[in-house]
N, CA and C atoms as an extended XYZ file, in Angstrom:
357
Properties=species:S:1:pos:R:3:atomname:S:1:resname:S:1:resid:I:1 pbc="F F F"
N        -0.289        9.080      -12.458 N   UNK     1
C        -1.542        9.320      -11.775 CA  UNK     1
C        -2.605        8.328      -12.253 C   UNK     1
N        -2.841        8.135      -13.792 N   UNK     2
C        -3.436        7.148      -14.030 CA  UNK     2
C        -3.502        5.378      -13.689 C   UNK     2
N        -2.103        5.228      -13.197 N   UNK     3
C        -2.079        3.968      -12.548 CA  UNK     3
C        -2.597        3.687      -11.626 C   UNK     3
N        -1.848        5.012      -11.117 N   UNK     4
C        -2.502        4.690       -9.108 CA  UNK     4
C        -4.086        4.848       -9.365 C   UNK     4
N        -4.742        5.629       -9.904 N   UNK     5
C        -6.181        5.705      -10.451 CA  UNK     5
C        -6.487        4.280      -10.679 C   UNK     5
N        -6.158        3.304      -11.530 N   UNK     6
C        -6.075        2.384      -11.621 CA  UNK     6
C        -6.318        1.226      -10.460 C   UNK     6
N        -4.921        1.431       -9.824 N   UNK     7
C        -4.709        0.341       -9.156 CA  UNK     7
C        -5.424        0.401       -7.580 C   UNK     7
N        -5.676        1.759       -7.695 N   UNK     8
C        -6.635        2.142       -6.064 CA  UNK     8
C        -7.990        1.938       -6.253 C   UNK     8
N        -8.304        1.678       -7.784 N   UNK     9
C        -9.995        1.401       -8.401 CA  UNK     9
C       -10.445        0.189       -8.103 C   UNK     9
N        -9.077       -0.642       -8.610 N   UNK    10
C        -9.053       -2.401       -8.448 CA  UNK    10
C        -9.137       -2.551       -7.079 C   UNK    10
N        -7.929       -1.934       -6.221 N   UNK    11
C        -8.066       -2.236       -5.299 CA  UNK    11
C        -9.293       -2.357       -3.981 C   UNK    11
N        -9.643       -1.035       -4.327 N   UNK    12
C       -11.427       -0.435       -3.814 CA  UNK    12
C       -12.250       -1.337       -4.319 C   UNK    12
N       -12.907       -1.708       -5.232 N   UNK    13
C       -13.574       -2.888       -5.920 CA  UNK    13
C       -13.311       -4.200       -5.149 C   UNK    13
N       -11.780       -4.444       -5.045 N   UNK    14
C       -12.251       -5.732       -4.934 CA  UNK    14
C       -12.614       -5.777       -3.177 C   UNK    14
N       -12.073       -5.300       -1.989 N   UNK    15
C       -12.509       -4.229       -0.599 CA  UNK    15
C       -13.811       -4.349       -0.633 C   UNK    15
N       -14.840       -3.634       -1.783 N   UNK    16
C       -15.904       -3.778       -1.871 CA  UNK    16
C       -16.724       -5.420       -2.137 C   UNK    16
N       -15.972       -5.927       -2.927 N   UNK    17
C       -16.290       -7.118       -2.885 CA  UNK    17
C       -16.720       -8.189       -1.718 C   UNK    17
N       -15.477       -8.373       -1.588 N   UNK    18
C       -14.799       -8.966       -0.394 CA  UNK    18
C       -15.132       -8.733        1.223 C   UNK    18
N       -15.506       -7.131        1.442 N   UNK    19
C       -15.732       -6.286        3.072 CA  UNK    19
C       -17.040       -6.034        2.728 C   UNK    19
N       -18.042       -6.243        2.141 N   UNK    20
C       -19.363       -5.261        2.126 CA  UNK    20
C       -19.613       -4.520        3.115 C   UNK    20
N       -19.494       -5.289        3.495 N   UNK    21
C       -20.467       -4.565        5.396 CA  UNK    21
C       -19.070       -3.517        5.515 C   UNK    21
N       -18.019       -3.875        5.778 N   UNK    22
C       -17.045       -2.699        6.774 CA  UNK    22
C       -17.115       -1.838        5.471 C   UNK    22
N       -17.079       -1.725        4.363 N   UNK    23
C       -16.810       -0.825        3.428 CA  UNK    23
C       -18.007       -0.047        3.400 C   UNK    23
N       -19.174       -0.214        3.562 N   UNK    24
C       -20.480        0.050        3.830 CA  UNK    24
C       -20.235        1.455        5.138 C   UNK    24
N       -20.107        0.408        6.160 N   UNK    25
C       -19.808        1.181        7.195 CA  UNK    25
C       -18.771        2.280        7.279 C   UNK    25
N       -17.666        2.019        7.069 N   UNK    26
C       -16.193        2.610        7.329 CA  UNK    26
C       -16.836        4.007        6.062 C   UNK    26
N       -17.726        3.579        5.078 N   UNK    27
C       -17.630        4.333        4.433 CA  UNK    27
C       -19.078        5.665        3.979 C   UNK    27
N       -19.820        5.241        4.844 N   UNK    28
C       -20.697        6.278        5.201 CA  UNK    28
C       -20.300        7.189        6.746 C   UNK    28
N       -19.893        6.419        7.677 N   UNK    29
C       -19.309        7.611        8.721 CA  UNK    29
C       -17.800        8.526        7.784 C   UNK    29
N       -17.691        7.894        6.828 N   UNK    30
C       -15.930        8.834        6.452 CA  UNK    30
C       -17.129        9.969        6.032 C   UNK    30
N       -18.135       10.306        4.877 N   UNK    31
C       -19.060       10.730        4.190 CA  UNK    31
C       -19.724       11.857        5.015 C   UNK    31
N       -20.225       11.005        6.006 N   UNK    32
C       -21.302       11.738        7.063 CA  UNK    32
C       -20.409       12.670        8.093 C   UNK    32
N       -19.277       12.524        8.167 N   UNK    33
C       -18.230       13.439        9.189 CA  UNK    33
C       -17.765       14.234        8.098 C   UNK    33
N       -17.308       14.160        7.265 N   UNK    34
C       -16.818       15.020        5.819 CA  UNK    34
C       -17.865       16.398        5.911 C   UNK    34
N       -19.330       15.564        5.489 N   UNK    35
C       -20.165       16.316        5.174 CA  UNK    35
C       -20.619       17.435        6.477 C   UNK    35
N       -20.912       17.058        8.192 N   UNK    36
C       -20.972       17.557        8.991 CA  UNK    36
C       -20.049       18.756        8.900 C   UNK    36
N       -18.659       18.022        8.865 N   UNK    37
C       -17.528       18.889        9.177 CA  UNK    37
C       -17.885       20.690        8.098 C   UNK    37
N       -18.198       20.085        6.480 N   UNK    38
C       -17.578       20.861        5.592 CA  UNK    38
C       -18.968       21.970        5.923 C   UNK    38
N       -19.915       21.326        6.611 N   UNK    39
C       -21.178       22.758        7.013 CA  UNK    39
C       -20.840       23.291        7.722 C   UNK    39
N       -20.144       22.512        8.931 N   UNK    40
C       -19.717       23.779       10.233 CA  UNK    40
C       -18.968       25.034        9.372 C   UNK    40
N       -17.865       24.710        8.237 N   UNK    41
C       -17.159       25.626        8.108 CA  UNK    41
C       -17.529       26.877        7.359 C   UNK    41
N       -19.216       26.389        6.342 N   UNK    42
C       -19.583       27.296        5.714 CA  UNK    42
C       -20.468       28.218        6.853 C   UNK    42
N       -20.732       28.124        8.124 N   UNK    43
C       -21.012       28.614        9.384 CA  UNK    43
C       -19.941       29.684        9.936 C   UNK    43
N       -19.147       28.763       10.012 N   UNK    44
C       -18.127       29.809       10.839 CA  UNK    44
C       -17.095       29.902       10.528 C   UNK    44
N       -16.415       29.915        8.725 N   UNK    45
C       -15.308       29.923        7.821 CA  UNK    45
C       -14.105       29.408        8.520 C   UNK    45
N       -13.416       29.579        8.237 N   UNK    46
C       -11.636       29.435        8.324 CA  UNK    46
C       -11.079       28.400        7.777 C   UNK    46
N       -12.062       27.822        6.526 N   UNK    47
C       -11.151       26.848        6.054 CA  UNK    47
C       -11.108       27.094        4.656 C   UNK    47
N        -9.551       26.773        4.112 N   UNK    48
C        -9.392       27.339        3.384 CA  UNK    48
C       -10.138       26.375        1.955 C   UNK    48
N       -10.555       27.072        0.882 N   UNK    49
C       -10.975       25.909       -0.108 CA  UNK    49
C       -10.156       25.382       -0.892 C   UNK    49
N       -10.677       23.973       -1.408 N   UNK    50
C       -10.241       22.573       -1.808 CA  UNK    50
C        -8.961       23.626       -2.787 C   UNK    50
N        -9.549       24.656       -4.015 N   UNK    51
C        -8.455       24.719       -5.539 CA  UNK    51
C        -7.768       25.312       -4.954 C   UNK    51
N        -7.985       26.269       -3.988 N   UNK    52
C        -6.765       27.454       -3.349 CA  UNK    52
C        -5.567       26.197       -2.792 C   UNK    52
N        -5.781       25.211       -2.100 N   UNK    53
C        -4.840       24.250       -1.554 CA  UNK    53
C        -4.116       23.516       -2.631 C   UNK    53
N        -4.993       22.840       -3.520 N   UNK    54
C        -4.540       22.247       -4.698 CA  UNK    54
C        -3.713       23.235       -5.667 C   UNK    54
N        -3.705       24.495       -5.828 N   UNK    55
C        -3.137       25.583       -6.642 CA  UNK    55
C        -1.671       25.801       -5.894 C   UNK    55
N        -1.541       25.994       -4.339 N   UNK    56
C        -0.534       26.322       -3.540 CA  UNK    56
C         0.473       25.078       -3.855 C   UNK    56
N        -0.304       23.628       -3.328 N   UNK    57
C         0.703       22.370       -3.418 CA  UNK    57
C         1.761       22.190       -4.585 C   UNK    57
N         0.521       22.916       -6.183 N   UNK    58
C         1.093       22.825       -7.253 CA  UNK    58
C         2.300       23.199       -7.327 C   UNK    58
N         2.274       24.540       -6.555 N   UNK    59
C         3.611       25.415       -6.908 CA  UNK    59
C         4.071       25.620       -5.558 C   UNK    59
N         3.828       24.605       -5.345 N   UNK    60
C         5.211       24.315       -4.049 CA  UNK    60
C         5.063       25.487       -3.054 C   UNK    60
N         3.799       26.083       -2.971 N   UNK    61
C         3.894       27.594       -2.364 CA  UNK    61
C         3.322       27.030       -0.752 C   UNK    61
N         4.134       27.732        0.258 N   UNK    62
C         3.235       27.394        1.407 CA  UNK    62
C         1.815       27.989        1.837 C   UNK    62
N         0.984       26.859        2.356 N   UNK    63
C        -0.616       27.156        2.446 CA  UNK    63
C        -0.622       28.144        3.634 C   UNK    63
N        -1.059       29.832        3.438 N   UNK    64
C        -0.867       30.609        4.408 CA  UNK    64
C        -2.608       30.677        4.738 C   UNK    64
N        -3.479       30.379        4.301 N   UNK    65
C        -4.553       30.572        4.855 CA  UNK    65
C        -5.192       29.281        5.664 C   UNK    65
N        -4.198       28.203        6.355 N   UNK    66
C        -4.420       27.247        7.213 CA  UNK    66
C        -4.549       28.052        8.411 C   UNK    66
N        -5.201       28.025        9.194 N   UNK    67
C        -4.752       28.777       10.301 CA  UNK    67
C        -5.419       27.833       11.767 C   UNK    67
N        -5.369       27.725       12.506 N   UNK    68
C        -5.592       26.940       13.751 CA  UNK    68
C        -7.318       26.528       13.711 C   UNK    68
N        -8.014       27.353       13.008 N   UNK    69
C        -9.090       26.656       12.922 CA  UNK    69
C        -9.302       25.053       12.132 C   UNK    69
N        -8.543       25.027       10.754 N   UNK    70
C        -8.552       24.077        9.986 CA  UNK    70
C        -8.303       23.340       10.328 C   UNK    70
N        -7.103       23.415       11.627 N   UNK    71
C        -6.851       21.869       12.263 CA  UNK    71
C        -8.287       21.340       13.165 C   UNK    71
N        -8.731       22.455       13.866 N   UNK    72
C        -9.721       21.996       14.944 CA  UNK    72
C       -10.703       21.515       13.861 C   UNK    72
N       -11.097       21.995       12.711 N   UNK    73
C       -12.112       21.033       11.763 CA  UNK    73
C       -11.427       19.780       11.315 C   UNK    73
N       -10.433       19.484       11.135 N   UNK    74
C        -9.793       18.251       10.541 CA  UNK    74
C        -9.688       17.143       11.856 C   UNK    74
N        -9.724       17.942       13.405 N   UNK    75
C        -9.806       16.743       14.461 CA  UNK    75
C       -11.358       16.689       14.020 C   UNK    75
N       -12.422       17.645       14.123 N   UNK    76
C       -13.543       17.536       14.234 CA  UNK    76
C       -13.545       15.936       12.898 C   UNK    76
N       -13.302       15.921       12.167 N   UNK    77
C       -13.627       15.264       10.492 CA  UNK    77
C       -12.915       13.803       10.968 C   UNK    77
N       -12.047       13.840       11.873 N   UNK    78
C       -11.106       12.360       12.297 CA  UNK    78
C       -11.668       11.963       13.453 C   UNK    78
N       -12.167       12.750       14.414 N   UNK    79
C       -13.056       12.125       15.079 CA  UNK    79
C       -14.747       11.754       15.037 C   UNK    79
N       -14.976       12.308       14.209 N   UNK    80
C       -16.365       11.906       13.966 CA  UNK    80
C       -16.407       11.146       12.849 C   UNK    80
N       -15.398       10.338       12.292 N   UNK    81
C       -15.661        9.399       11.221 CA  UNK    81
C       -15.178        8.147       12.472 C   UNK    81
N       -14.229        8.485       13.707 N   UNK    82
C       -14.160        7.377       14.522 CA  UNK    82
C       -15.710        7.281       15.231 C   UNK    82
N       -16.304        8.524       15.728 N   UNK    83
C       -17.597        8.063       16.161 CA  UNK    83
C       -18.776        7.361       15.561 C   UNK    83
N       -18.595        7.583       14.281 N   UNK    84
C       -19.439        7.025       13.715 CA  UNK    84
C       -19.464        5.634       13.055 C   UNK    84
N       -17.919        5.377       13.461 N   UNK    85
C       -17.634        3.808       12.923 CA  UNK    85
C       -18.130        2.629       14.442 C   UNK    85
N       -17.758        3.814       15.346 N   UNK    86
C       -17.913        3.207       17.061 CA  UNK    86
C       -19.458        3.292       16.979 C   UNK    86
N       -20.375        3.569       16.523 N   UNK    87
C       -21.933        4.167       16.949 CA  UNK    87
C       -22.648        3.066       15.795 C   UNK    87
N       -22.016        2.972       15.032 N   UNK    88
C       -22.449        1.905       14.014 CA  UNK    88
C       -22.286        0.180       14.618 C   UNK    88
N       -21.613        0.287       14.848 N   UNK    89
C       -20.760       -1.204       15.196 CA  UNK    89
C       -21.662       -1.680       16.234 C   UNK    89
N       -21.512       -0.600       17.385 N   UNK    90
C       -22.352       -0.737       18.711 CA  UNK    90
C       -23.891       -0.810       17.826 C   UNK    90
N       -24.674        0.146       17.566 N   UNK    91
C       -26.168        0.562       17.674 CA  UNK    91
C       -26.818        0.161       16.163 C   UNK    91
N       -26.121        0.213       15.429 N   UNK    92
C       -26.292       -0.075       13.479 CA  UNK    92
C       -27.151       -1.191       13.349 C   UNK    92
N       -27.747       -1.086       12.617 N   UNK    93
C       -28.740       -2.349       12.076 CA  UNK    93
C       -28.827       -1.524       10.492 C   UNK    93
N       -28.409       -2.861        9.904 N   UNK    94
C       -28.562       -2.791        8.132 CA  UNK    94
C       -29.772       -2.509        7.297 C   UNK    94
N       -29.501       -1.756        6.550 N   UNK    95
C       -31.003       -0.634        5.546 CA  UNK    95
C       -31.532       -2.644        5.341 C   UNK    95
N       -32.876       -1.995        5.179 N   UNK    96
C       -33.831       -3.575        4.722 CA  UNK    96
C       -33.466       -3.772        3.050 C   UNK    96
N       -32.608       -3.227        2.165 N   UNK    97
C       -32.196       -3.617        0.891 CA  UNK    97
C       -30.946       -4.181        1.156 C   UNK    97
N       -30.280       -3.643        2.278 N   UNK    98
C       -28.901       -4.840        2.190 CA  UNK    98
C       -29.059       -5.897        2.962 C   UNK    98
N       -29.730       -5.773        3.791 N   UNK    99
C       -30.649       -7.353        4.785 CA  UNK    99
C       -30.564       -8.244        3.080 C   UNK    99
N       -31.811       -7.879        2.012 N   UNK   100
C       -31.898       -8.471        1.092 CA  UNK   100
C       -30.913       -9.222        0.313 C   UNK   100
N       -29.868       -8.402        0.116 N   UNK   101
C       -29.060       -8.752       -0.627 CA  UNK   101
C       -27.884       -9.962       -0.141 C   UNK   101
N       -27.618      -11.326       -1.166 N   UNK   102
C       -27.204      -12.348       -0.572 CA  UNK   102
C       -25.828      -11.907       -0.550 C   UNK   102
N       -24.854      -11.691       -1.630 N   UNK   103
C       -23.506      -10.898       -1.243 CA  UNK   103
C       -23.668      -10.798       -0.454 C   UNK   103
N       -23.864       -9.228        0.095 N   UNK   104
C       -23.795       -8.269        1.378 CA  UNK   104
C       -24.025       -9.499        2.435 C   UNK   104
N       -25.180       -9.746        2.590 N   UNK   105
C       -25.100      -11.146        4.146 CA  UNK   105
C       -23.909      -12.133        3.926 C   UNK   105
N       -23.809      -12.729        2.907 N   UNK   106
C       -22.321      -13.498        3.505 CA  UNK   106
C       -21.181      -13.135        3.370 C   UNK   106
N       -20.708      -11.522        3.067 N   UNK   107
C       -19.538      -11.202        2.640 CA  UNK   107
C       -18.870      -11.210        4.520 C   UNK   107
N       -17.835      -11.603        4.159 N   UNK   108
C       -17.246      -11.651        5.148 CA  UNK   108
C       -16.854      -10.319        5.957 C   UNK   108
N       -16.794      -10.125        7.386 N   UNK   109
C       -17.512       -8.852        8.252 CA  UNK   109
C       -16.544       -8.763        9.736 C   UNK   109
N       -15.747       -8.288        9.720 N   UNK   110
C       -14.411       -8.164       10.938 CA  UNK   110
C       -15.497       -7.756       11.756 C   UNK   110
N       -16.414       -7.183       11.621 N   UNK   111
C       -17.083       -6.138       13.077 CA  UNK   111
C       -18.112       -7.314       13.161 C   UNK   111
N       -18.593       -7.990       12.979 N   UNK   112
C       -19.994       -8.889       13.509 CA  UNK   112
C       -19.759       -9.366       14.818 C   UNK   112
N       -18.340       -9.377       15.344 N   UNK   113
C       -18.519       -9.713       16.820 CA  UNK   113
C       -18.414       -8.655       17.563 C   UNK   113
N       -18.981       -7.754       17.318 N   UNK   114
C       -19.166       -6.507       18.036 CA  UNK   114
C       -20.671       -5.719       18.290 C   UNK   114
N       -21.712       -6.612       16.895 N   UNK   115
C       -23.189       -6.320       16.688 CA  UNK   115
C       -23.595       -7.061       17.802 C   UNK   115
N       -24.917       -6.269       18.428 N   UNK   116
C       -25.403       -7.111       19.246 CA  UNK   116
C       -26.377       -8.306       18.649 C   UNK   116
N       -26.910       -9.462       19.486 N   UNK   117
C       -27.487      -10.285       19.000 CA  UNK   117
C       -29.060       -9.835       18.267 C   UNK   117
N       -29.706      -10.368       17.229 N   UNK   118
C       -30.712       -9.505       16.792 CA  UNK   118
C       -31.583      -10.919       17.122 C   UNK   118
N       -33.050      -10.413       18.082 N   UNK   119
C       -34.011      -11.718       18.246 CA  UNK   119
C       -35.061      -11.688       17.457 C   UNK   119
């Protein structure tokens, strides 16, 4: 566990390095749909919590308190981290501290041909 800890740290780091902008992005809609999602459920329950799942996996026990809601929150959590990567790309304009920052402007950016032109 400590490796992969490791080697998913390096790996994330250097992602961060390297992607500013998509890691930026990709990684406040994952955040902001997480977070949406995990209020609906303290609203209208049925999902089961994080140790009860982690306790079951441990011991190999099957998760009986999944029940058809958890999936409809987990599309809710996969599609709204796609909307928000689509709503960014399209409509997004960068906080005025990462405008600043010289990294962040020249890190190289898969989505810039998708920003509209800024006059």
């Amino acid at each position: 566990m400590a490796s992969f800890a490791i080697v998913f740290a390096c790996l994330g780091g250097y992602c961060a390095w390297k992607y500013a902008r998509a890691v930026v992005l990709i990684g406040t809609s994952i955040v902001g749909s997480y977070s949406f999602m995990r209020g609906c459920t303290y609203f209208f329950g049925g999902y089961p919590s994080e140790a009860e799942m982690i306790t079951d996996f441990e011991n190999q026990l099957p998760v009986d308190d999944m029940y058809n809601i958890f999936w409809i929150y987990l599309a809710m959590f996969v599609l709204g981290t796609i909307f928000g990567v689509y709503y960014q790309i399209k409509n997004g304009h960068d906080h005025a501290r990462l405008d600043e920052d010289e990294h962040y402007k020249q890190s190289s950016d898969n989505f810039q041909r998708y920003r509209p032109k800024q006059y």
